[in-house]
DOLOFI-97370 format. One record per residue (C-alpha): residue number from 0; x, y, z; chain. Coordinates in steps of 0.05 Angstrom, whole numbers. Layout:
REM residues N
REC / NUM / X / Y / Z / A
...
END
This chain:
REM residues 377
REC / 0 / 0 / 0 / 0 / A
REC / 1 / 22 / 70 / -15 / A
REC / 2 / 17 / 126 / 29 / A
REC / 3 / 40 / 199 / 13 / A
REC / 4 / 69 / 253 / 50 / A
REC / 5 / 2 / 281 / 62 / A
REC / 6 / -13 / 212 / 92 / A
REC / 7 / 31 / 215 / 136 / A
REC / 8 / 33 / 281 / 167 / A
REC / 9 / -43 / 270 / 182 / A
REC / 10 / -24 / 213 / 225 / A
REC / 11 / 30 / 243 / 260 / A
REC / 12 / -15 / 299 / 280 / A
REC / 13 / -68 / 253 / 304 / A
REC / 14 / -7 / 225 / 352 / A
REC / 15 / 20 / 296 / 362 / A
REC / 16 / -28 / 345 / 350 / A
REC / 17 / 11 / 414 / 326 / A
REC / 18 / -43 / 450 / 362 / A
REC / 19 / -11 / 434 / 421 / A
REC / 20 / 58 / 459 / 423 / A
REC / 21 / 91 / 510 / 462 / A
REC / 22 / 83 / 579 / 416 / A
REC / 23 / 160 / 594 / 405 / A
REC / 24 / 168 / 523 / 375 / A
REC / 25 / 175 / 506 / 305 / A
REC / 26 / 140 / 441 / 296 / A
REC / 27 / 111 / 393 / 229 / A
REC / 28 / 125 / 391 / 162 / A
REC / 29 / 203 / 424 / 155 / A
REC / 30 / 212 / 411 / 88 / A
REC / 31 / 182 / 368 / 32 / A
REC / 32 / 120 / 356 / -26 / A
REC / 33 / 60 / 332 / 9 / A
REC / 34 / 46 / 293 / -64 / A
REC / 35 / 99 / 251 / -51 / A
REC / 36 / 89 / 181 / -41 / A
REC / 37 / 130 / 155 / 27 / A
REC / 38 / 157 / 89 / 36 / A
REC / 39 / 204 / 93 / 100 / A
REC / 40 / 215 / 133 / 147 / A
REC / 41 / 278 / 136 / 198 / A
REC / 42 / 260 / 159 / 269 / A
REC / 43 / 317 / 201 / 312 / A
REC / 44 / 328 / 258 / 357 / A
REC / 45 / 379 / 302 / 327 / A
REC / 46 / 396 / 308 / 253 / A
REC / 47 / 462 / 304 / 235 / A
REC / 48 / 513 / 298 / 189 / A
REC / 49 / 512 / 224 / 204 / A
REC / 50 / 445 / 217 / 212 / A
REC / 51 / 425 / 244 / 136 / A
REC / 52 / 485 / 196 / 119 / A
REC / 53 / 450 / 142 / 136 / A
REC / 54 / 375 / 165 / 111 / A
REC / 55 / 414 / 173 / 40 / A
REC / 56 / 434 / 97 / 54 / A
REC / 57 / 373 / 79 / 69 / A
REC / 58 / 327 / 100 / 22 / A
REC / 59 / 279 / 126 / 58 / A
REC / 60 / 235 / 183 / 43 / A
REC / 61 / 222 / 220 / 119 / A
REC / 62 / 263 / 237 / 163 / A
REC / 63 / 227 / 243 / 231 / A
REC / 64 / 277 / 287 / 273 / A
REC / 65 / 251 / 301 / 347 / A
REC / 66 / 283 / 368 / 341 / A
REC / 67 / 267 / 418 / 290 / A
REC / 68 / 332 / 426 / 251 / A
REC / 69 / 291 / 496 / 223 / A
REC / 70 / 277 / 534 / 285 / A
REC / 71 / 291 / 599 / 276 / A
REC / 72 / 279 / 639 / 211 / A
REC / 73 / 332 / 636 / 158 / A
REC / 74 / 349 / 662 / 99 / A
REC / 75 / 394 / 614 / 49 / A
REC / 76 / 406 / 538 / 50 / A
REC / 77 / 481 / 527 / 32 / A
REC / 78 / 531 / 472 / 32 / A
REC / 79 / 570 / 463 / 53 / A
REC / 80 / 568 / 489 / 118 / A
REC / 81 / 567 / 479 / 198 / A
REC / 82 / 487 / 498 / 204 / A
REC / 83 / 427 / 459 / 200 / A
REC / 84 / 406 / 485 / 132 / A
REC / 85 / 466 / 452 / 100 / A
REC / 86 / 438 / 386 / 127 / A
REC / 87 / 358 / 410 / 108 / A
REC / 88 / 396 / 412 / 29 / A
REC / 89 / 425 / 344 / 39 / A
REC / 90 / 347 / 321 / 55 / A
REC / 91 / 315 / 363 / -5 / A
REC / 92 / 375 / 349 / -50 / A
REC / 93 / 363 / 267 / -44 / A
REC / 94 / 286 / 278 / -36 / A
REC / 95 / 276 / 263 / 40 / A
REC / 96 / 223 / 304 / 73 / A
REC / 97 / 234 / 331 / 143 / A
REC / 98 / 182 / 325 / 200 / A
REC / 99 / 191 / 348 / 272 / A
REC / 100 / 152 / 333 / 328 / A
REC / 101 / 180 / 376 / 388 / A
REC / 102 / 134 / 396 / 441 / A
REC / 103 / 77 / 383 / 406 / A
REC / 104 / 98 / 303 / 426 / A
REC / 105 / 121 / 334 / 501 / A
REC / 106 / 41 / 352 / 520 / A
REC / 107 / 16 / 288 / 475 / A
REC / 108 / -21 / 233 / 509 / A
REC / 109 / 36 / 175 / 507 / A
REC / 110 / 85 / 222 / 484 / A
REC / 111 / 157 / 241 / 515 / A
REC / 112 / 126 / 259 / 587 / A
REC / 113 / 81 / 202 / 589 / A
REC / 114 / 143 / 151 / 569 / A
REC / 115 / 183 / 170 / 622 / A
REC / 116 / 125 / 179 / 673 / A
REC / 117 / 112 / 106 / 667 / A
REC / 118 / 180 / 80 / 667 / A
REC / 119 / 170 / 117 / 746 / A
REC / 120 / 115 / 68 / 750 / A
REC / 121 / 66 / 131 / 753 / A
REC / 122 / -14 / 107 / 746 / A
REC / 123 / -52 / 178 / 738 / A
REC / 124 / -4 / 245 / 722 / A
REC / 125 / -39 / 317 / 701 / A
REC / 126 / 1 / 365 / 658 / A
REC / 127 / 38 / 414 / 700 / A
REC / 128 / 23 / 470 / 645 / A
REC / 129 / -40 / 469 / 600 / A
REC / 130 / -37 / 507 / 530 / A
REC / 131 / -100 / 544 / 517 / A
REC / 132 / -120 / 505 / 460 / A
REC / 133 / -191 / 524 / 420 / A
REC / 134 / -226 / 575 / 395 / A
REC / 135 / -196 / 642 / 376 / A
REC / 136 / -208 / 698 / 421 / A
REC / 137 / -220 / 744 / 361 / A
REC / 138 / -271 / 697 / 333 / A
REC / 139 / -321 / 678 / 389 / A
REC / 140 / -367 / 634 / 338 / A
REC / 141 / -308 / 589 / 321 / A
REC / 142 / -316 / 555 / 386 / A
REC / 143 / -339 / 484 / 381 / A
REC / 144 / -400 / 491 / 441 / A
REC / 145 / -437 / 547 / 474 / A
REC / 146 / -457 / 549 / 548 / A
REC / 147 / -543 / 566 / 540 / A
REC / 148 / -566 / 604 / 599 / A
REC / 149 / -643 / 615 / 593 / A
REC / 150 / -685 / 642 / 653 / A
REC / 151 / -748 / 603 / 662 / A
REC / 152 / -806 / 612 / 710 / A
REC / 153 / -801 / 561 / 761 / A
REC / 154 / -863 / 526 / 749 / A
REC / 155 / -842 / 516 / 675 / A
REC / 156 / -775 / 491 / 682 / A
REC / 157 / -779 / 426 / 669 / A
REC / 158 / -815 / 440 / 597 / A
REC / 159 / -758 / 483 / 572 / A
REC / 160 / -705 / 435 / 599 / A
REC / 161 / -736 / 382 / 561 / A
REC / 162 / -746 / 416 / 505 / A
REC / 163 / -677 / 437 / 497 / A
REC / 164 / -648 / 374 / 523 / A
REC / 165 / -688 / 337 / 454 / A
REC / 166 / -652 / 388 / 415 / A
REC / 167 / -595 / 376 / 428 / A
REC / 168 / -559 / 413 / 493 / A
REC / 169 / -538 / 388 / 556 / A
REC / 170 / -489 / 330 / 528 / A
REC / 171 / -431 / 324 / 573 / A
REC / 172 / -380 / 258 / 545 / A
REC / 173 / -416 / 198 / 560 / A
REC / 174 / -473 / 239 / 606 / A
REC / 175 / -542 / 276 / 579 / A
REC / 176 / -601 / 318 / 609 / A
REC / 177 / -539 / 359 / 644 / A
REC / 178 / -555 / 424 / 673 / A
REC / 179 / -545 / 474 / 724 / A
REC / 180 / -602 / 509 / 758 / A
REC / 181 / -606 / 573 / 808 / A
REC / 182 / -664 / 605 / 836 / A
REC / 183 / -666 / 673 / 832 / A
REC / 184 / -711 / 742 / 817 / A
REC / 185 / -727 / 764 / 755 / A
REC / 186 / -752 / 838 / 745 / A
REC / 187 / -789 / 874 / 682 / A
REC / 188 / -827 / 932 / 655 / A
REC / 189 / -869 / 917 / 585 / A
REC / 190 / -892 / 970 / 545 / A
REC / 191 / -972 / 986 / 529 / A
REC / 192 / -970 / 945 / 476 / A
REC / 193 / -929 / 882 / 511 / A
REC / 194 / -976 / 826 / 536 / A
REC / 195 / -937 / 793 / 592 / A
REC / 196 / -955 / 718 / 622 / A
REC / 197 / -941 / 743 / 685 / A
REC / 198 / -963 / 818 / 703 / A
REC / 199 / -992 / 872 / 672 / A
REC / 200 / -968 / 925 / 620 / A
REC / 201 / -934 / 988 / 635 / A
REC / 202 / -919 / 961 / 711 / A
REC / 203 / -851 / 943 / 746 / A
REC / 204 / -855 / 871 / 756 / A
REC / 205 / -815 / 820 / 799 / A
REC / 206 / -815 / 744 / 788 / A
REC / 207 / -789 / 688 / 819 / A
REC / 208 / -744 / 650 / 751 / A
REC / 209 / -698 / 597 / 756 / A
REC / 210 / -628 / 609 / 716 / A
REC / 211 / -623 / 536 / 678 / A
REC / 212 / -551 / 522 / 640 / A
REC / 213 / -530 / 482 / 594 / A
REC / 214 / -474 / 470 / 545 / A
REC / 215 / -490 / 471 / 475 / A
REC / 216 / -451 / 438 / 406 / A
REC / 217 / -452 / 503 / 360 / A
REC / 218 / -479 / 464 / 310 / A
REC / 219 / -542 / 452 / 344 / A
REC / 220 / -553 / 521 / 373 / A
REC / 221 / -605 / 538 / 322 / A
REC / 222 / -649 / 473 / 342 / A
REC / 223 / -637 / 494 / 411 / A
REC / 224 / -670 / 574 / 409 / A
REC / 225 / -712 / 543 / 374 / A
REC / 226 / -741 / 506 / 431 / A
REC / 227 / -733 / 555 / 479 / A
REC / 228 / -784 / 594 / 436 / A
REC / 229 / -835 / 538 / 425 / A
REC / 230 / -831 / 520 / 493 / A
REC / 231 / -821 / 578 / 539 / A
REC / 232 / -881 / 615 / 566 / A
REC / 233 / -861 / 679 / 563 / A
REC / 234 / -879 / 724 / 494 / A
REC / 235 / -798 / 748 / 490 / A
REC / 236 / -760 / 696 / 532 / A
REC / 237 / -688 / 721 / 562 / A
REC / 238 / -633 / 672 / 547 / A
REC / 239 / -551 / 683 / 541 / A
REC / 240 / -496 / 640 / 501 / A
REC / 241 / -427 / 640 / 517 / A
REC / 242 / -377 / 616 / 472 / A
REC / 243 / -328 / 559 / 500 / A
REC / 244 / -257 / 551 / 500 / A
REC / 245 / -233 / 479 / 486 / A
REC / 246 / -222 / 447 / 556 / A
REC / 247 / -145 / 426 / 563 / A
REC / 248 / -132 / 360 / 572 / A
REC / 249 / -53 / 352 / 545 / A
REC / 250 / 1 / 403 / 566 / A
REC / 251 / 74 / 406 / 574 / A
REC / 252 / 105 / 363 / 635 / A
REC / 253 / 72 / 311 / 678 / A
REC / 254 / 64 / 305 / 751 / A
REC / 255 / 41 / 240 / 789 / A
REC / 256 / 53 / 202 / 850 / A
REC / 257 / 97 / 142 / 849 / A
REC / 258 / 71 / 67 / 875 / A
REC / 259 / 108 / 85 / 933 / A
REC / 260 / 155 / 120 / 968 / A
REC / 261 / 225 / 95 / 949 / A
REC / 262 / 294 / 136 / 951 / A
REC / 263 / 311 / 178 / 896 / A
REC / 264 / 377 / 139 / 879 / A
REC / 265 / 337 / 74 / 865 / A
REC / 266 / 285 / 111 / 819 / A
REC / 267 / 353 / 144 / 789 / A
REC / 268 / 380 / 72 / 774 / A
REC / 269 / 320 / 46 / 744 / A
REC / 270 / 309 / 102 / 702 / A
REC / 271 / 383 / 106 / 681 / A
REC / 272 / 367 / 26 / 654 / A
REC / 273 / 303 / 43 / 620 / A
REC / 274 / 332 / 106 / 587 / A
REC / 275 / 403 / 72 / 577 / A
REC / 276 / 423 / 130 / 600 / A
REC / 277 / 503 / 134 / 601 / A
REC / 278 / 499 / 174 / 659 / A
REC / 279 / 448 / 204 / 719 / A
REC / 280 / 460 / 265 / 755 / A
REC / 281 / 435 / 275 / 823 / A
REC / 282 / 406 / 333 / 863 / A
REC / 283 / 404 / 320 / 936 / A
REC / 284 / 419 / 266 / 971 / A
REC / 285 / 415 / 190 / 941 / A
REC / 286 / 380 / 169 / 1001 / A
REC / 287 / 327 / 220 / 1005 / A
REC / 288 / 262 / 188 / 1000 / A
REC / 289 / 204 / 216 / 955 / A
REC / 290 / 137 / 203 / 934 / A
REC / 291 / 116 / 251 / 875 / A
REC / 292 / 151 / 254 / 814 / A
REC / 293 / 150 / 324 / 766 / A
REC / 294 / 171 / 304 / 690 / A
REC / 295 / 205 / 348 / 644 / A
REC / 296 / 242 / 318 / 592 / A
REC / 297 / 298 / 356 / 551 / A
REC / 298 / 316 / 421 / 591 / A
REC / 299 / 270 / 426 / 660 / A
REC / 300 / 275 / 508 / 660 / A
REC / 301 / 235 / 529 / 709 / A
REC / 302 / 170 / 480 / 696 / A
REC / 303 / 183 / 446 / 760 / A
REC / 304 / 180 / 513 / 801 / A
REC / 305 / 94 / 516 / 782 / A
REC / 306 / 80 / 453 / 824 / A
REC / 307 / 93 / 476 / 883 / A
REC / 308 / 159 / 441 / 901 / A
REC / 309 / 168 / 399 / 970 / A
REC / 310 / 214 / 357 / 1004 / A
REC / 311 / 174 / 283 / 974 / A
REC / 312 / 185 / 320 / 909 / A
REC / 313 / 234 / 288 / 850 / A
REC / 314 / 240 / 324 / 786 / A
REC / 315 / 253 / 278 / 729 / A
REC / 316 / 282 / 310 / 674 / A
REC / 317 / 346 / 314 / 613 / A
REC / 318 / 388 / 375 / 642 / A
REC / 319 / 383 / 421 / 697 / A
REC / 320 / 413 / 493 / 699 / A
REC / 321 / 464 / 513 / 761 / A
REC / 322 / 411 / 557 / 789 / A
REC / 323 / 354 / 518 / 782 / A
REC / 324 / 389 / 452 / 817 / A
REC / 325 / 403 / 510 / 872 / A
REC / 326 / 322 / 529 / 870 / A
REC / 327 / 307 / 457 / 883 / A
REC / 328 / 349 / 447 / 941 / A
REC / 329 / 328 / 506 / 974 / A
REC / 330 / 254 / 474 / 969 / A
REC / 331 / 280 / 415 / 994 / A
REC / 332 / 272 / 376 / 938 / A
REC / 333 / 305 / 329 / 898 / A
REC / 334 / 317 / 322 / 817 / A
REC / 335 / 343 / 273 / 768 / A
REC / 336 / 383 / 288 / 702 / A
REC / 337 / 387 / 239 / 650 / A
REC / 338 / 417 / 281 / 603 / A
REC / 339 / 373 / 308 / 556 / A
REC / 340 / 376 / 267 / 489 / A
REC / 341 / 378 / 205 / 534 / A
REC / 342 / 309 / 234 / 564 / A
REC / 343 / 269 / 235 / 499 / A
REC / 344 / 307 / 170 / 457 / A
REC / 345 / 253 / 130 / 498 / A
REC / 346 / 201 / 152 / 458 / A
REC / 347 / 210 / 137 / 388 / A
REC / 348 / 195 / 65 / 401 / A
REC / 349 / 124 / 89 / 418 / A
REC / 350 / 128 / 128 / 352 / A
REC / 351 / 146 / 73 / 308 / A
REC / 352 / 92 / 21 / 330 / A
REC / 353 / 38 / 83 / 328 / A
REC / 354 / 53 / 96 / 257 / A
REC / 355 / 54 / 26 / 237 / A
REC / 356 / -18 / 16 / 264 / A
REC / 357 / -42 / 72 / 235 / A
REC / 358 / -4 / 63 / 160 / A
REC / 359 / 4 / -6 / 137 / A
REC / 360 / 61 / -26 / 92 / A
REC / 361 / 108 / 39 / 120 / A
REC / 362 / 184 / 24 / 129 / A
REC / 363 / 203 / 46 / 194 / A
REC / 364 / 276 / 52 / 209 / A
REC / 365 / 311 / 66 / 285 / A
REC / 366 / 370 / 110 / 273 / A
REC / 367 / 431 / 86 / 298 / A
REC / 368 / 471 / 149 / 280 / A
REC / 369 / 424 / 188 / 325 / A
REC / 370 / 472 / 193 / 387 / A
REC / 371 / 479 / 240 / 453 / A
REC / 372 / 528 / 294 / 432 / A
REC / 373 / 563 / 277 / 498 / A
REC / 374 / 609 / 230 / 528 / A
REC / 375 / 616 / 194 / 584 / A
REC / 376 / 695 / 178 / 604 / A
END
C-alpha cells in the first residue's frame, strides 16, 4: 500500500497534534512535497551529518527528527556548511522530507512525558502547564460549544429543559439531560402594547425565575433557540450563550505520585536502565526518599517551580541549569538528570509502532547514528 506525504503528516498529528505545542516552537512539516508518495521513514532525535548519511543509505523518504533542525527563521540553504540548513539541502537534495515533532509530542497523550512517567511506574499524572487550545479569542463563533443560559419561570422549568435537552444541549461525554439550575428574581417593565404571562403592561414587575444552563454543540444552537421559543411561556423569553474555549486535557510536563515512596537513587538507577542513559545526575541526597515525581524531559527550565515544590518531590528531567538545581534544594527537593537526548530517545519506540498501526506497509527505520552529543569517560 502506498501512502504519501500528506498521509503521513495526518497521522502524525493525530499522535502529536501541532495544536498543542509550546508557541516559540517550530513544529511539522520542515521541508518536503505533500504529493509525494513515502515508503520509509527513519526515526531520531537530532539530525546530523551522520544521521542524513544514513537516511541517504537507506532509502527512505522521511526523516522524523525530534528536534526541528529549522527553528529559527533563515534566509539561504548552503553547503557546505556547519548549520542545520546545509543538512535541510542534503534532505531536499536526495528527496527526504523533514518532520519534527518537538513539544507538540512533550504535552501528547503517550508522548515524551508520558514515556518516562511510566517507566517511574506513575498510574494517573496531570500536565503541569496546559496550553489554551480552541477557539480564537478574536472569533467567538469558532468555538466548538456554547454554554445556554435561559431564565425560566419556576413552574415551567422542566418543559424548557426538556425541550432543549431533545434538541440537542446538555451533552456532557458519556452523560445527557446535564444542567445547572439557580433560583433567583427576575424583574421587568413591558410597554402598552407588551402582553406579559405574568403581570400587567406598563408596571414594574418582579418574578421568581430559575437560571437553567446548559452546554450547547454550536452546531445545534439553532435547534436549541428554537425550543426555547416553542416552549417557553413567556412572549420574549431572556436567554444568554457563551462561547467555549476547548477544555485542556494535554500540556507540557507531567506530575504524578509514584507506587510508593522509594529513595531517589533507586528511581535514578531504574530510570538510568530504561533510558540507557550513560549517565544520571543527582540533586540532593541519594537516600532521600520521595513520593511525587514532576517530569520534564529535555531542559527542565523552570517547569518544575509551578507545582509547588516539596521535600517528597523528585523532578525527572534531561538537564538542569546551576541555578535551578540550587532552587530545588532550597525547596527541599530532589531532581534527576538523564541528560537530555537520553530523556526523549525512549520515545520513538512508541512512535514507530503508532505509525505502523495507523499506515500499513510503511518502512520504519531506528536510527543508529542518532547519538547524545556527549560522552561519558
Amino acid at each position: 500500500m502506498h501512502h504519501t506525504l500528506e498521509d503521513v503528516c495526518a497521522a502524525l498529528e493525530k499522535i502529536a497534534p501541532l495544536a498543542r505545542a509550546q508557541k516559540w516552537d517550530n513544529v511539522g512539516l520542515l521541508a518536503g512535497d505533500r504529493r509525494q508518495i513515502i515508503r520509509g521513514a527513519l526515526l531520531c532525535i537530532d539530525l546530523t551529518p551522520a544521521v542524513v548519511d544514513e537516511a541517504i543509505r537507506q532509502h527512505v523518504g522521511l526523516v522524523l527528527a525530534y528536534h526541528p533542525p529549522i527553528f529559527k527563521p533563515i534566509s539561504r540553504l548552503i553547503a557546505p556548511s556547519a548549520g542545520t540548513d546545509a543538512l535541510v539541502w542534503r534532505c531536499i537534495v536526495h528527496g527526504m522530507a523533514i518532520y519534527s515533532m518537538h513539544t507538540a509530542l512533550d504535552a501528547a497523550p503517550g508522548g515524551t512525558n508520558d514515556v518516562i512517567a511510566e517507566a517511574c511506574g506513575i498510574q494517573k499524572s496531570r500536565p503541569i502547564e496546559y496550553p489554551i487550545v480552541g477557539a480564537d479569542p478574536a472569533a467567538p463563533h469558532s468555538a466548538s460549544e456554547h454554554k445556554l443560559v435561559v431564565f425560566v419561570p419556576a413552574e415551567a422549568v422542566e418543559r424548557v429543559a426538556d425541550a432543549i435537552f431533545t434538541a440537542g444541549a446538555g451533552r456532557i461525554g458519556d452523560y445527557e439531560r446535564c444542567s445547572f439550575r439557580l433560583r433567583g428574581e427576575g424583574t421587568f417593565l413591558g410597554s402598552d402594547s407588551t402582553a406579559p404571562v405574568v403581570g400587567k403592561p406598563g408596571r414594574y414587575e418582579h418574578v421568581s425565575e430559575v437560571r437553567l444552563e446548559a452546554v450547547t454543540p454550536a452546531r445545534r444552537l439553532p435547534d436549541v433557540i428554537a425550543a426555547i421559543y416553542e416552549s417557553h411561556p413567556y412572549e420574549e423569553p431572556a436567554f444568554d450563550i457563551y462561547p467555549l474555549s476547548s477544555k485542556p486535557r494535554h500540556g507540557i510536563g507531567r506530575v504524578g505520585n509514584l507506587p510508593r515512596p522509594m529513595a531517589v537513587a533507586e528511581l535514578a538507577l531504574n530510570l538510568k536502565a530504561f533510558a540507557d542513559a550513560r549517565s544520571a545526575q543527582l540533586v540532593g541526597t541519594p537516600q532521600q526518599r520521595v513520593s511525587r515525581a514532576i517530569i520534564a524531559v529535555g531542559a527542565a527550565g523552570s517547569l518544575p517551580f509551578q507545582t509547588g515544590l516539596t521535600d517528597r518531590d523528585v523532578v525527572v528531567t534531561g538537564e538542569i541549569r546551576h541555578h535551578d538545581a540550587l532552587a530545588i534544594l532550597r525547596h527541599g527537593a530532589a531532581a534527576i538528570a538523564l541528560g537530555h537526548w537520553a530523556s526523549e530517545r525512549p520515545v520513538l519506540p512508541s512512535i514507530a509502532r503508532r505509525l505502523s498501526e495507523a499506515l500499513a506497509g510503511l518502512t520504519i527505520v531506528f536510527s543508529t547514528a542518532d547519538r547524545d552529543p556527549f560522552q561519558s569517560l
